[in-house]
N, C-alpha and C positions, 0 to 999 in steps of 0.2 A: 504494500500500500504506500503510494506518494502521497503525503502530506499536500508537501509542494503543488501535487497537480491538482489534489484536491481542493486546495486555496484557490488555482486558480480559477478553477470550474466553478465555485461559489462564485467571487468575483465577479465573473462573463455572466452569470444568472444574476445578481442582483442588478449590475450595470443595465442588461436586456430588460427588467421590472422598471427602470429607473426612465430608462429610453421610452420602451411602451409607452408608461404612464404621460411621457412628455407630449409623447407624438397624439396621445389620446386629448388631452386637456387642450393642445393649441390644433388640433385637427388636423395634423401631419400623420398620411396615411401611409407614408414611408417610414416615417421615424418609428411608427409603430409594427413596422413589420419587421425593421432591424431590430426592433428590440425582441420579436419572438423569436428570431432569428437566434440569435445570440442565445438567447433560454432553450432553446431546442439546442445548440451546439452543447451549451454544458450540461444539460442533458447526458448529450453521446459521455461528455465526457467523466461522467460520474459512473456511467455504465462501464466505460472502457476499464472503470479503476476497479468496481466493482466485477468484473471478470478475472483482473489481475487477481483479486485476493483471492477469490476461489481458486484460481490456476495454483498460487502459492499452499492454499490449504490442502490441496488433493497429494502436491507434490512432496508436503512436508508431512 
């Protein structure tokens, strides 16, 4: 388990909530798609990490 990656993946998901929200209140239909955007990426990437620890559990 990466810490590190996991920080960042929160990071990219809170930034993408933050983005959303903007693009929602000032009615930027882009802003708000980048921001699901980005929440769907850290998505993957909590999933990728969450694969790794299983990989690590089976192996250990």
């Amino acid at each position: 388990m990466s810490i590190e990656n996991r920080i960042k993946a929160t990071a990219k998901n809170i930034e993408g909530k933050v983005q959303e929200a903007v693009g929602d209140i000032t009615g930027d239909p882009e802003a708000k798609e980048q921001g699901q955007v980005k929440q769907a990426e850290a998505q993957i990437l909590h999933t990728v990490e969450n694969v790794k620890d299983k990989v690590k559990e089976i192996i250990d």
